[in-house]
Biotite code that builds the C-alpha atoms (Angstrom):
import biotite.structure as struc

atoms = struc.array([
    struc.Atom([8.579, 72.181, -19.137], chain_id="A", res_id=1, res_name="UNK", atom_name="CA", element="C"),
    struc.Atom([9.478, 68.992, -17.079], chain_id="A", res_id=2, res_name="UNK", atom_name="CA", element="C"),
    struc.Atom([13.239, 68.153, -17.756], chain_id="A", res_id=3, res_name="UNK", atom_name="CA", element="C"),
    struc.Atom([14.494, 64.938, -17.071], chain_id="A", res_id=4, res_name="UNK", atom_name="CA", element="C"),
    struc.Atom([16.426, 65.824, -13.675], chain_id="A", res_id=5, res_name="UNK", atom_name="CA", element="C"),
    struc.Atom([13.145, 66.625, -12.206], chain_id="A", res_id=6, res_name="UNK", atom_name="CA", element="C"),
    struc.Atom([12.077, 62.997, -13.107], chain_id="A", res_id=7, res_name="UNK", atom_name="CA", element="C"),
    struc.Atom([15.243, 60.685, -12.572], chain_id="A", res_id=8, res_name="UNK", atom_name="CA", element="C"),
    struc.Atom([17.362, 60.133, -9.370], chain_id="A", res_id=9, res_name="UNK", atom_name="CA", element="C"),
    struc.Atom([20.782, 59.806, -9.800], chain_id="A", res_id=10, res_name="UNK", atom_name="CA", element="C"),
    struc.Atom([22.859, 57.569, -7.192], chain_id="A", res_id=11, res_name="UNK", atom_name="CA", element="C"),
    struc.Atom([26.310, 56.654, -7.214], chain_id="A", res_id=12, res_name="UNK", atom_name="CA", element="C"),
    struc.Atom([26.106, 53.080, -5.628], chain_id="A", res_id=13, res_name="UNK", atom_name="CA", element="C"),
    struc.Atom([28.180, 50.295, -4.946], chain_id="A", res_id=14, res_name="UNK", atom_name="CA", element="C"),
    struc.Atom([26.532, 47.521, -5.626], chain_id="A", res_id=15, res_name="UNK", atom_name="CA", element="C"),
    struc.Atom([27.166, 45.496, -2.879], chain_id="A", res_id=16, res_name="UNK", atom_name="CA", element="C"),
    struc.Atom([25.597, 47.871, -0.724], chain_id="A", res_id=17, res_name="UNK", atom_name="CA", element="C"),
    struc.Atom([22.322, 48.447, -1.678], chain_id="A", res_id=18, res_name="UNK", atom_name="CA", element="C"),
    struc.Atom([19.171, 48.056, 0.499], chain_id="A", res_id=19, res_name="UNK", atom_name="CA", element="C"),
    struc.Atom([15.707, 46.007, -0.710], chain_id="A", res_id=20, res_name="UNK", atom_name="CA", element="C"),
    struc.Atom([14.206, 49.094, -1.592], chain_id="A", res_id=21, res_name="UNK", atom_name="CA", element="C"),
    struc.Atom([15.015, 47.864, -6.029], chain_id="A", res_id=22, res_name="UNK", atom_name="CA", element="C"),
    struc.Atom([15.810, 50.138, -8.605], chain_id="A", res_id=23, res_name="UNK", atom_name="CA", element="C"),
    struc.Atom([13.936, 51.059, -12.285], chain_id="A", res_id=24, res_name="UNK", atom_name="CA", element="C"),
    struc.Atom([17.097, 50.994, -13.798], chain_id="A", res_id=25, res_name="UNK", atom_name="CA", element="C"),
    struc.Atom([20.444, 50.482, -13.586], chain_id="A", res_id=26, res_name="UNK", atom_name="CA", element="C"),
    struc.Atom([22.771, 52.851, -16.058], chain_id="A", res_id=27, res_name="UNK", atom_name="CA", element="C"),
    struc.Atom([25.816, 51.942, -16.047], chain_id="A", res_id=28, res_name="UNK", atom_name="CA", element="C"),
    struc.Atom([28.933, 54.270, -17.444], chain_id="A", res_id=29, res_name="UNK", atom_name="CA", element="C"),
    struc.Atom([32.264, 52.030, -18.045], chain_id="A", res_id=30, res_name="UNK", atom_name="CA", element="C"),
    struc.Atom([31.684, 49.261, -15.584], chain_id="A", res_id=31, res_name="UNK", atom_name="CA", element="C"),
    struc.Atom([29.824, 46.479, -16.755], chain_id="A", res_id=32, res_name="UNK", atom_name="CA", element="C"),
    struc.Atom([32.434, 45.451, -19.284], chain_id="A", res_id=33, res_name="UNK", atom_name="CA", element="C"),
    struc.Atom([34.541, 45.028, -16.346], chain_id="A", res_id=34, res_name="UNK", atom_name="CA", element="C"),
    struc.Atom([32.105, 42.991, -13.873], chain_id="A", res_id=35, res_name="UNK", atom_name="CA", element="C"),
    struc.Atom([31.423, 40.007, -16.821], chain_id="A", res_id=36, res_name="UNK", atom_name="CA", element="C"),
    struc.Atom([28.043, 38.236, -17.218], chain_id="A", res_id=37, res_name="UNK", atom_name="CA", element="C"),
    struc.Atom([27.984, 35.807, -14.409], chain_id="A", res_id=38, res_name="UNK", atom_name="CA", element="C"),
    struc.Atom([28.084, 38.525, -12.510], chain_id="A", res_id=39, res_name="UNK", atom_name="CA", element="C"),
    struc.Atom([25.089, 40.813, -13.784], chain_id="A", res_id=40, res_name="UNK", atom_name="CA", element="C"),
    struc.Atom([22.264, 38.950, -12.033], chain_id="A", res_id=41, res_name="UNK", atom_name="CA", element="C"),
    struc.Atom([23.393, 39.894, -8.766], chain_id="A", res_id=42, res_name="UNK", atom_name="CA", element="C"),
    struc.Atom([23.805, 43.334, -9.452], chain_id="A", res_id=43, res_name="UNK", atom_name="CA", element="C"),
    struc.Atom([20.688, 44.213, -11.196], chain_id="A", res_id=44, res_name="UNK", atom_name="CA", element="C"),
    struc.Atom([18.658, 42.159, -8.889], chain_id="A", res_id=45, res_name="UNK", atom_name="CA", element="C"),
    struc.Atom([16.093, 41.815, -11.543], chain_id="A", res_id=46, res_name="UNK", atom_name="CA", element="C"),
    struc.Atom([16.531, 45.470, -12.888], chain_id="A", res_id=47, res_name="UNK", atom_name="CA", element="C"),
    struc.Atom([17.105, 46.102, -15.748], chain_id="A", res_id=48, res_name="UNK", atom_name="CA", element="C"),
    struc.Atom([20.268, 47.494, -16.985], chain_id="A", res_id=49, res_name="UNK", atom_name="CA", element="C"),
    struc.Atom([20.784, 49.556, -19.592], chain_id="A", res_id=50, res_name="UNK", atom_name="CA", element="C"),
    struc.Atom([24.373, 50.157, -21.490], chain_id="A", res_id=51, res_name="UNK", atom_name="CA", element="C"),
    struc.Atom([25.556, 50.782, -24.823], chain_id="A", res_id=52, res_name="UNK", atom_name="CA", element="C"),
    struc.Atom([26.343, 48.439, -27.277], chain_id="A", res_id=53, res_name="UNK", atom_name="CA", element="C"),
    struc.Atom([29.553, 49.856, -27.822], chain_id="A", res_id=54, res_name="UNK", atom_name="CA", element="C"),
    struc.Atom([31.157, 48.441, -24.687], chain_id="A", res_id=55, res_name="UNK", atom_name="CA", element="C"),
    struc.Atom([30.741, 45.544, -26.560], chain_id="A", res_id=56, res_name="UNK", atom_name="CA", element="C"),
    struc.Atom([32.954, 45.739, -29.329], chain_id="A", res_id=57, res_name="UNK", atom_name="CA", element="C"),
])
């Protein structure tokens, strides 16, 4: 049975340091409400990013 640890890599970044290497996905847990919008281009870097829409509210 494959289980999704053997499949994902999980990284605790900041975002300001990352190298050219890219990412799949970015998941991100009680930040990007903080960040704001004109600042999620730069840190996906054209990945995608994936949240819940209940920061939102």
């Amino acid at each position: 049975m494959t289980r999704a640890s053997d499949l994902t890599d999980f990284r605790l970044l900041d975002e300001r340091n990352l190298d050219d290497e890219g990412l799949d996905r970015i998941v991100s847990v009680g930040m990007l409400e903080h960040v704001g919008l004109p600042h999620f281009p730069p840190l996906s870097a054209g990945s995608p990013i994936c949240w819940h829409k209940m920061a939102w509210r």
